[in-house]
N, CA, C and O of each residue as an XYZ file, in Angstrom:
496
protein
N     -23.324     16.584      3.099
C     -22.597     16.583      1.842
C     -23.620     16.428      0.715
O     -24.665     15.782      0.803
N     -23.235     17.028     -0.237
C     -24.471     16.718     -1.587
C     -24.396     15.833     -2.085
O     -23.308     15.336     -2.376
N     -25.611     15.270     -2.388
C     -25.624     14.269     -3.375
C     -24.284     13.853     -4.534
O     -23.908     12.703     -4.761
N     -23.730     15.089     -5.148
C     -22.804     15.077     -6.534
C     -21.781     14.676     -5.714
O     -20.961     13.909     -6.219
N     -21.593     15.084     -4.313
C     -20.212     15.142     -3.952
C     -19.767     13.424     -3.115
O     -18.642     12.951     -2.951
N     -21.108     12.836     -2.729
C     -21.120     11.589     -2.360
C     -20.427     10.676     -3.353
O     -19.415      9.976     -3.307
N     -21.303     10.931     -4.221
C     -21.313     10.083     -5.756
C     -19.576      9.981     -6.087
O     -18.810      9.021     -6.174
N     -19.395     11.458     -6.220
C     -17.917     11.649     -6.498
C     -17.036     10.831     -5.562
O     -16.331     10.006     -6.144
N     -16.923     10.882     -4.218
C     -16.574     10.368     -3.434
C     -16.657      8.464     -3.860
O     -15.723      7.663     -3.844
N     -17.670      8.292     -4.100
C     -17.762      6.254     -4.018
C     -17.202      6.323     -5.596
O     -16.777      5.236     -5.987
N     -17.134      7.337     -6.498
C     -16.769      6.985     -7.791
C     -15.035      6.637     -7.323
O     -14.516      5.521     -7.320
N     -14.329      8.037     -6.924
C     -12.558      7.831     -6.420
C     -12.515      6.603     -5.622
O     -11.576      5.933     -6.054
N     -13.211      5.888     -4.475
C     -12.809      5.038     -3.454
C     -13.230      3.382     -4.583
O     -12.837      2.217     -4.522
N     -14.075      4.032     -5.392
C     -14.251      2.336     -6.092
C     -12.926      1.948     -6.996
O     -12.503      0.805     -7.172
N     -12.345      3.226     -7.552
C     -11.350      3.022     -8.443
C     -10.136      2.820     -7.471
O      -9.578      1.814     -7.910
N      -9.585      3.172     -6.598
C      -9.197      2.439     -5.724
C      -9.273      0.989     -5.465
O      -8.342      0.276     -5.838
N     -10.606      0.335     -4.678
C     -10.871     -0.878     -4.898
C     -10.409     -1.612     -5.214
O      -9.767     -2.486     -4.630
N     -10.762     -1.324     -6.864
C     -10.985     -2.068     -8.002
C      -9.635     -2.214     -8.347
O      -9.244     -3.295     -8.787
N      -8.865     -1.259     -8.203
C      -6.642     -1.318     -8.389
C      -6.263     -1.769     -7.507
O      -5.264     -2.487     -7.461
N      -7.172     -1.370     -6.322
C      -6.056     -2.535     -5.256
C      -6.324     -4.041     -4.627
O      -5.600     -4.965     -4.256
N      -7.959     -3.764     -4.715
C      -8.416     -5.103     -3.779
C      -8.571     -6.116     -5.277
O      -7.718     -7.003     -5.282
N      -9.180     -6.125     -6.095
C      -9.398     -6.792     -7.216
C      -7.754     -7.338     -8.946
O      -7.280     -8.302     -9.547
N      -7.668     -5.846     -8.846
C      -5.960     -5.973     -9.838
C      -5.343     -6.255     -8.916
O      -4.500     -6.928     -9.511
N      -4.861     -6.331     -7.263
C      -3.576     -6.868     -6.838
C      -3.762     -7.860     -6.510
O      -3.120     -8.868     -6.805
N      -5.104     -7.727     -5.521
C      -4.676     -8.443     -4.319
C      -5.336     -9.583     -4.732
O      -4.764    -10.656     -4.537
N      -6.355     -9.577     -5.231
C      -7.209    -10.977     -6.241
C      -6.423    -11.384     -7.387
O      -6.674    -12.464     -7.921
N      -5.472    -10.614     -7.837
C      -4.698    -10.912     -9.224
C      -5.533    -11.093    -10.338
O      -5.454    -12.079    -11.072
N      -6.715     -9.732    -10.560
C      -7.603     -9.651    -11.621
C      -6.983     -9.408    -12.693
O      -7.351    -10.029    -13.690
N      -5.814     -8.397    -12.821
C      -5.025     -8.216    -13.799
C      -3.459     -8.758    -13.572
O      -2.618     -7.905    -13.287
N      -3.130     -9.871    -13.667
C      -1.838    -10.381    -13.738
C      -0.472     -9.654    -14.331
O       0.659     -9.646    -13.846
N      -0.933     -9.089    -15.464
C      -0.202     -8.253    -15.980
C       0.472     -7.509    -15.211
O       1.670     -7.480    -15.490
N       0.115     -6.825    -14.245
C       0.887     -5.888    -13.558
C       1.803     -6.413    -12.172
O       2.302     -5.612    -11.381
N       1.885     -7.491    -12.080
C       2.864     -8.721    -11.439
C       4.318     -8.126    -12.042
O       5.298     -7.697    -11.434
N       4.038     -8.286    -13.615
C       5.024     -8.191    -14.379
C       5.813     -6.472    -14.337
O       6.966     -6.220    -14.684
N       5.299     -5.980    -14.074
C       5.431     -4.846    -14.151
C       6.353     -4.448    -12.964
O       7.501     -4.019    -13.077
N       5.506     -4.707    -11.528
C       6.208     -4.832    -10.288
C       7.788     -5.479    -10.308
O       8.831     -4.941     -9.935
N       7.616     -6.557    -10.766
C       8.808     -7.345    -11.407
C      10.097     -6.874    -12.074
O      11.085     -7.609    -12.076
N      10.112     -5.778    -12.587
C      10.611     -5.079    -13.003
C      11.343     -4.166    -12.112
O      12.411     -3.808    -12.608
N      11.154     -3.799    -11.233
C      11.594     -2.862    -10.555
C      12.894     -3.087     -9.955
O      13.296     -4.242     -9.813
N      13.518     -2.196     -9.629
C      14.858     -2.680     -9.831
C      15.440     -3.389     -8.614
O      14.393     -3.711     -8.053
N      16.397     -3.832     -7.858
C      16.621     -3.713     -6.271
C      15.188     -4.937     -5.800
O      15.240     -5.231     -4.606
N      14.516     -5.324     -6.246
C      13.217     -6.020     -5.614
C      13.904     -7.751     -5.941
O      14.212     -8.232     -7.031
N      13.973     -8.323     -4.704
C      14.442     -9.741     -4.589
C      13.364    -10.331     -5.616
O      12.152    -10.131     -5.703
N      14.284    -11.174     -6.404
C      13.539    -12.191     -6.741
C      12.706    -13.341     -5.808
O      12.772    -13.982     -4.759
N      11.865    -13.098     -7.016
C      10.570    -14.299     -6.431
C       9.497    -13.357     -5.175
O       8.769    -13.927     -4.362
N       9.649    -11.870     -5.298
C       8.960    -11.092     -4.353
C       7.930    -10.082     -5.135
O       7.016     -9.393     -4.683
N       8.427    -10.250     -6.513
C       7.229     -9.139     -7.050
C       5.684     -9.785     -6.663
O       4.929     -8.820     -6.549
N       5.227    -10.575     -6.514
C       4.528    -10.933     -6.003
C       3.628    -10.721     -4.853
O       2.401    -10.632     -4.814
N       4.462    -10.665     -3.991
C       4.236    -10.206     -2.467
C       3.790     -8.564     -2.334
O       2.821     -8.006     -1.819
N       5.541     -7.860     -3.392
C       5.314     -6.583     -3.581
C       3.820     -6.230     -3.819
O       3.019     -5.726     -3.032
N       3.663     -6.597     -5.018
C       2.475     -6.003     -5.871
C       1.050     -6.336     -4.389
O       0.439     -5.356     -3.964
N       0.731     -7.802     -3.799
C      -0.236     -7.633     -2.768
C       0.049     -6.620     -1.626
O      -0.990     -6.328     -1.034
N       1.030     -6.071     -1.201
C       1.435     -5.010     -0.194
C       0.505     -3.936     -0.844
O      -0.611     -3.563     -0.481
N       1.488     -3.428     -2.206
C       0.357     -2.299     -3.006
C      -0.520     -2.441     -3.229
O      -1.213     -1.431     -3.114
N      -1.390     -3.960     -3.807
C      -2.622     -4.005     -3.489
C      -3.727     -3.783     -1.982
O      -4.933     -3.575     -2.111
N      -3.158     -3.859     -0.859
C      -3.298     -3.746      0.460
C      -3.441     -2.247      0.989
O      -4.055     -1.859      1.983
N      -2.856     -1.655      0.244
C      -2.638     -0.423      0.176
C      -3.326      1.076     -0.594
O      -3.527      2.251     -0.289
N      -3.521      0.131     -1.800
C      -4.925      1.029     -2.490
C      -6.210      0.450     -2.134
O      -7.282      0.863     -2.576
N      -6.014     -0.934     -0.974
C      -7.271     -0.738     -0.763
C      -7.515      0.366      0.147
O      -8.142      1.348     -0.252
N      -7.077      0.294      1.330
C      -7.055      1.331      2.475
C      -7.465      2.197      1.947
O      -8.623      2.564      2.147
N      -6.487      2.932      0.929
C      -6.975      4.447      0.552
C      -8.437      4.278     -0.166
O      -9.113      5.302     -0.268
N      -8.797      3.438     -0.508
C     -10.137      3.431     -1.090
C     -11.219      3.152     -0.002
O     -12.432      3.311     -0.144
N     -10.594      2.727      1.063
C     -11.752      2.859      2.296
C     -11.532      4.160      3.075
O     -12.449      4.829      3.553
N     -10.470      4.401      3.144
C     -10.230      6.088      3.327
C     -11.208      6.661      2.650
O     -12.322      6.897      3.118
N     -10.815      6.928      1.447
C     -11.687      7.953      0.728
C     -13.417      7.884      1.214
O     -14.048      8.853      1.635
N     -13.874      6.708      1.057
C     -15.041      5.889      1.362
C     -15.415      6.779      2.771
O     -16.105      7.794      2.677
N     -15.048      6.442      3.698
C     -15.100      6.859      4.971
C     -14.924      8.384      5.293
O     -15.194      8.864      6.394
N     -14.365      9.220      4.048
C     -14.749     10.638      3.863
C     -13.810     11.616      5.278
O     -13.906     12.784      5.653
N     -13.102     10.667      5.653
C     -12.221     11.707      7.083
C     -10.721     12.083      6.304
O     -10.031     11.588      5.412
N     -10.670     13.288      7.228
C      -9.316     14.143      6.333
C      -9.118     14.041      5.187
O      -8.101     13.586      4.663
N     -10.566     14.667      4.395
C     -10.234     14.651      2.836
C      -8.514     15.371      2.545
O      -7.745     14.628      1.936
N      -8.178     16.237      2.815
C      -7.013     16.786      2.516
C      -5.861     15.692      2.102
O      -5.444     15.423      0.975
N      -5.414     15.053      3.591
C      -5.040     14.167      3.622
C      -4.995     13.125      2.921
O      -3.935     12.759      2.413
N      -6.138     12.459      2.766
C      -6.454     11.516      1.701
C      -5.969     11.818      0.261
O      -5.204     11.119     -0.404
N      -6.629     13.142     -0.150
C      -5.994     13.725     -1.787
C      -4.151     13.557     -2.111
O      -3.573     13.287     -3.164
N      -3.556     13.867     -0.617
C      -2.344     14.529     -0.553
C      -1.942     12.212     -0.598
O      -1.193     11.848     -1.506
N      -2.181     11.734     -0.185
C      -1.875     10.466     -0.280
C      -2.049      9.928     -1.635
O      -1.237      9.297     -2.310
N      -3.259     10.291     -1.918
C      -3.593      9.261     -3.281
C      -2.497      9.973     -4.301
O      -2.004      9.286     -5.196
N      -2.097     11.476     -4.135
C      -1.499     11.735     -5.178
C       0.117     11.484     -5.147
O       0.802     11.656     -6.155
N       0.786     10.964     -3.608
C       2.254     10.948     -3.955
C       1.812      9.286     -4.570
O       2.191      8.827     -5.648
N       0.989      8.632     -3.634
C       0.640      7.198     -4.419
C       0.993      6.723     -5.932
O       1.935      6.085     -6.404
N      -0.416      7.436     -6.604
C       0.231      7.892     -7.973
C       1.086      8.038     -8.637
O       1.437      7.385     -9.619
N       1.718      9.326     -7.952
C       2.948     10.011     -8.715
C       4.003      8.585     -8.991
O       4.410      8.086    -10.040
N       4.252      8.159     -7.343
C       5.418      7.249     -7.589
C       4.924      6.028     -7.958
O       5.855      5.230     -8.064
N       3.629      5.433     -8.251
C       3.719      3.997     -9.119
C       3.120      4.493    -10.444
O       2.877      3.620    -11.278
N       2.840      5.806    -10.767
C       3.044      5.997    -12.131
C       4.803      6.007    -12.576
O       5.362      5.319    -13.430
N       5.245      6.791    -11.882
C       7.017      7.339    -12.585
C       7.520      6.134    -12.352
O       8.304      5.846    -13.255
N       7.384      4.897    -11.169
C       7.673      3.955    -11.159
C       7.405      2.689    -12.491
O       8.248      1.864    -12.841
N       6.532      2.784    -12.846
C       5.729      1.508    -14.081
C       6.687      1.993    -15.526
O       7.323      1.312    -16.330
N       6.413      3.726    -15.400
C       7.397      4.660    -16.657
C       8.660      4.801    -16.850
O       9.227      5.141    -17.889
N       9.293      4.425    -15.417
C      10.878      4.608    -15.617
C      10.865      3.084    -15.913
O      11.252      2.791    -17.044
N      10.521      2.142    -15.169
C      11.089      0.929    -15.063
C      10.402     -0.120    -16.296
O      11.028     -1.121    -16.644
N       9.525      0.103    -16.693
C       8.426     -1.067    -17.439
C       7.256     -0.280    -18.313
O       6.085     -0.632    -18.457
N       7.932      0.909    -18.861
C       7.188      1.390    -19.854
C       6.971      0.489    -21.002
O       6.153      1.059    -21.723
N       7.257     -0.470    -21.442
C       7.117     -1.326    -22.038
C       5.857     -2.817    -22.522
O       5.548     -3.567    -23.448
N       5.466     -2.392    -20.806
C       4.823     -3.305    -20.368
C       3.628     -2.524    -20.164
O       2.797     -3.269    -19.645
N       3.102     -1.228    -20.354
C       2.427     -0.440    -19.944
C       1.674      0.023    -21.370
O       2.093      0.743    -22.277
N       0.536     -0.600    -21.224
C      -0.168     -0.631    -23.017
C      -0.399      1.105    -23.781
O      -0.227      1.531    -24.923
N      -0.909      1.809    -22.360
C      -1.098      3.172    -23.409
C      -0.843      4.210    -22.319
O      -1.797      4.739    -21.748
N       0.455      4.523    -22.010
C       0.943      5.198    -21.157
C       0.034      6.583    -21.119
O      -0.626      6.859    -20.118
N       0.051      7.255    -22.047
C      -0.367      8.498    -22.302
C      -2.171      8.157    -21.709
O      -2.381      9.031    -20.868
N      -3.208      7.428    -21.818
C      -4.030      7.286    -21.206
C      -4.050      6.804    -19.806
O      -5.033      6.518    -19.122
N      -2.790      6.764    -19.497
C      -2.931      6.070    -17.900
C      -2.756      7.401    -17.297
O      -3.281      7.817    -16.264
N      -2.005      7.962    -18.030
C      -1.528      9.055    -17.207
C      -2.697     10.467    -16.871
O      -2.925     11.094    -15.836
N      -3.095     10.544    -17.872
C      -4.542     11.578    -18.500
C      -6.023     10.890    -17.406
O      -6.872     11.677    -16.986
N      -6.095      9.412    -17.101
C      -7.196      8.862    -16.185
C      -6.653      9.361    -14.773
O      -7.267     10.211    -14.127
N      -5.427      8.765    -14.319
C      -5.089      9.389    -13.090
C      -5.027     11.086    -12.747
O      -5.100     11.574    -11.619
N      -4.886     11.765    -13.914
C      -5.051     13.304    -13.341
C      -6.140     13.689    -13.129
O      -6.279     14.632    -12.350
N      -7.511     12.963    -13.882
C      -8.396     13.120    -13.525
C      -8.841     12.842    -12.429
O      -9.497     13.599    -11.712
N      -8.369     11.183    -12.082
C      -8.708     10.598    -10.650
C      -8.076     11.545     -9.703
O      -8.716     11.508     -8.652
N      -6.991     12.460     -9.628
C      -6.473     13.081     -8.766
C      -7.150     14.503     -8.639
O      -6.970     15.197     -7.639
N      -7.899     14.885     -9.650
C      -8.570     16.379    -10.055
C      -9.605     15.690     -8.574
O      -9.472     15.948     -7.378
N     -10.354     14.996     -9.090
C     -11.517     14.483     -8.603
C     -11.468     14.455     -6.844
O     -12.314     14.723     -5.992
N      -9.935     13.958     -6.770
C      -9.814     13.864     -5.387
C      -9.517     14.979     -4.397
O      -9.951     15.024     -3.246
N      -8.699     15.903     -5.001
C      -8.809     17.357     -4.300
C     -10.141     18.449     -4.691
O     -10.431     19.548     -4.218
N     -10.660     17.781     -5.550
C     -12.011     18.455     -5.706
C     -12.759     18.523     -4.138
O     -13.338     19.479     -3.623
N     -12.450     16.755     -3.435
C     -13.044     16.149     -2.833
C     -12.650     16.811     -1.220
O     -13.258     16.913     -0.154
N     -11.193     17.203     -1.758
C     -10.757     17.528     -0.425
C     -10.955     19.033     -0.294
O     -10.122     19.547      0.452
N     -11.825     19.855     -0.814
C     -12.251     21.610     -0.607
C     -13.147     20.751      0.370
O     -12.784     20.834      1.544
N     -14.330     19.879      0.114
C     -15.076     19.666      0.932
C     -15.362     19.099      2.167
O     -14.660     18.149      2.513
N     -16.120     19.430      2.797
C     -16.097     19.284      4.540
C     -16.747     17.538      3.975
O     -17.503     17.392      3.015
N     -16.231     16.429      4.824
C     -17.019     14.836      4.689
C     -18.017     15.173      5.091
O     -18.294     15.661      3.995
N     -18.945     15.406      5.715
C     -20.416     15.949      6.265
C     -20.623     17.034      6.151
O     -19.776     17.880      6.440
N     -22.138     17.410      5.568
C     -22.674     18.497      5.667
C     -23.035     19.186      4.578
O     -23.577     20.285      4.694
């Protein structure tokens, strides 16, 4: 794999990480507790739990990505991921969501980036 395409690769799996292992599951950004919280149907006193599940969860995909097997796969994950805790935060807690229009514009990129990732073979 080339150099650009490595790079690319630890750039998508850190942002991952950093949303799931650090904003959930460490509760780097608290804020988004609140957000989870929101959602509709979710027992009280569980947004909590919720939000470390999803944190648990973008980590994986960020060791996925990391680990470079079934890029396809991986792209095709990170992006229903996305889709539904973006439309999720927007239907339910747009409110709570400081600059929607830039969240949304970073993740298409993060998602450009990731099927970029998935034309390419993980080795070679």
């Amino acid at each position: 794999m080339a150099k650009g395409m490595r790079v690319a690769r630890v750039a998508v799996a850190a942002v991952w990480l950093y949303e799931g292992l650090w904003c959930k599951v460490l509760g780097g950004q608290p804020e988004q507790r609140a957000i989870v919280a929101d959602v509709p149907g979710l027992p009280d006193g569980q947004a909590g739990a919720a939000l470390v599940a999803l944190g648990v969860v973008e980590t994986a995909i960020g060791a996925w990505v990391l680990g470079g097997g079934r890029p396809r796969a991986a792209a095709l994950a990170q992006t229903v991921l996305l889709v539904a805790v973006n439309a999720g935060g927007l239907l339910f807690a747009a409110d709570r969501i400081a600059e929607p229009g830039r969240m949304i514009v970073q993740n298409a990129a993060l998602l450009a980036l990731a099927w970029l990732l998935a034309r390419r073979p993980a080795d070679g």
